[in-house]
N, C-alpha and C positions, 0 to 999 in steps of 0.2 A: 393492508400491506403485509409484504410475508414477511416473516421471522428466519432469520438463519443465524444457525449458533458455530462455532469455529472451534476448531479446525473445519477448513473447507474440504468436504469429501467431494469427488468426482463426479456421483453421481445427482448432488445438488448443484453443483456447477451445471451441469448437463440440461437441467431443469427449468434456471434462468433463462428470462428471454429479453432481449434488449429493449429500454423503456421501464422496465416495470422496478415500481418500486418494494424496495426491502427495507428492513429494519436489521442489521449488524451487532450480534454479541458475543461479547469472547476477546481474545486477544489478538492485536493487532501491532503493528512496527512501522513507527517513523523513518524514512529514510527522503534525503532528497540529494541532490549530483553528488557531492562528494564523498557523503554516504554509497551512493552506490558504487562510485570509483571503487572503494575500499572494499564494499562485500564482492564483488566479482574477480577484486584481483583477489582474494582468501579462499576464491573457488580455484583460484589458478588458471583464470583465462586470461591473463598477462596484460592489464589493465590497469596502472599503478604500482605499489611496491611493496603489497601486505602478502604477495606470492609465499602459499604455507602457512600462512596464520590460518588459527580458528574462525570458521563462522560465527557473529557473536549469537546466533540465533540458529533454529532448526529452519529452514527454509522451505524444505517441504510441506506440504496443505497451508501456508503463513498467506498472510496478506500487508501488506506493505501498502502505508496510507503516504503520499508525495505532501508531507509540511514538516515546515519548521516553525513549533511552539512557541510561543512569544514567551518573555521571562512570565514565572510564574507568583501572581499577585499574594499577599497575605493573604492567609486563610482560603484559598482554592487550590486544587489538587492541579491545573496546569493554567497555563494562561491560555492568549487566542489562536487558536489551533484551524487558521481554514486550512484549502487546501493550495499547492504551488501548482502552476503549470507542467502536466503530466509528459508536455514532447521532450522535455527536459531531460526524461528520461528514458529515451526511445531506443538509444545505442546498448545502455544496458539489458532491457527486459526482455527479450528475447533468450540471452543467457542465462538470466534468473530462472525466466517460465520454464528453459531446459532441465535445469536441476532442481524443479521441485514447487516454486513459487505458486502458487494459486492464484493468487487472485490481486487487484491493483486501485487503489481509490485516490482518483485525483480531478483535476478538471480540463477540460481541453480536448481537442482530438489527438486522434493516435497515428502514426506512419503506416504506410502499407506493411511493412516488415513488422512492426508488432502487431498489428490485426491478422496477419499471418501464423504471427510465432503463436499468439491466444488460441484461434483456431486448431492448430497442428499438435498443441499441449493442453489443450481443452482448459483454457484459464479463463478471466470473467477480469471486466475493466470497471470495475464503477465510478459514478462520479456522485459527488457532493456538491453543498451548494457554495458556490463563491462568494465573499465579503460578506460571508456568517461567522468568521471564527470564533469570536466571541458568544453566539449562540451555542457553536457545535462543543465547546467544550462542558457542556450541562450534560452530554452523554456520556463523556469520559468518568472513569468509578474512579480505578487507579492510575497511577502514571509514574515513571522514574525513566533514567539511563538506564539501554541497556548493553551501549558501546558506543565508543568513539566521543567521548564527554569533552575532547582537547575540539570539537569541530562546534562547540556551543549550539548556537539554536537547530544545527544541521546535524547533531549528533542523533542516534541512532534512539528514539523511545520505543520503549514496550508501554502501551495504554490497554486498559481494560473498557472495552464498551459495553452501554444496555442502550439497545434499541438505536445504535446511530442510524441515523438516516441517509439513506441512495439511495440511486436509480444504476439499473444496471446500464453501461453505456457501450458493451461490447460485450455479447455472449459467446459461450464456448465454439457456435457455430460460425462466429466471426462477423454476425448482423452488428450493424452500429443506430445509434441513434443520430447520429450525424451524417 
């Protein structure tokens, strides 16, 4: 399996081909609906009512994993972390991919208009494994808030991974495994 380390450059997005599997490290950001309500109106695309707030993150080369962490158990750095249903967020991603987003790990298929938007901004959809949460969080290092803490399990984490596990499930080219 191949290694990619994060920030996602363009030219390793390029690279991916759908199907194949990768191993993810580096930083990465929870967000899932209401989460993204809120970052797209902070872009100013008129989606909610954070219109002029700050991004709480750089969104450019980022990748944005679709879950909400389960409370986090003593002594473990996050609780179960699968992934949510990615159409869930299909209205947003296209905006996102415009202003910088890379890359997306969730599970599910995508709309024509995000398999569009990925293609046309050269972005990568990966997907993860379902009803592993509890597995997937052995690859998380760190983990905290890094905005939107009033939305609890929906709020926004910054997680540090070694070796999370994908498949790519939508290449820059716009091939799906679906």
């Amino acid at each position: 399996m191949k290694k990619i380390n994060l920030p996602l450059e363009k030219k390793e997005i390029n690279k991916l081909k759908a199907g194949e599997e990768v191993f993810l490290n580096g930083i990465i950001y929870t967000a899932r609906d209401q989460a993204h309500k809120r970052l797209v109106s902070a872009l100013g695309k008129g989606i909610g009512g954070d219109r002029g707030k700050e991004m709480p993150f750089d969104i450019r080369g980022a990748v944005i994993y679709y879950c909400g962490p389960a409370k986090t158990p003593k002594g473990k750095i996050i609780g179960s972390c699968g992934p949510t249903t990615s159409s869930r967020m299909d209205a947003f991603t296209p905006i996102l991919l415009k202003c910088g987003l890379s890359g997306m790990i969730g599970k599910g298929k995508r709309s024509l208009e995000v398999r569009q938007a990925i293609r046309k901004y050269k972005g990568v959809y990966f997907l993860t494994f379902a009803g592993c949460g509890a597995l997937l969080n052995k690859y998380i290092k760190k983990a905290g808030i890094a905005a939107y803490a009033d939305l609890g399990p929906e709020a926004v984490y910054k997680l540090e991974v070694e070796d999370f596990p994908l498949i790519v499930g939508i290449d820059s080219k716009g091939n799906s495994v679906y």
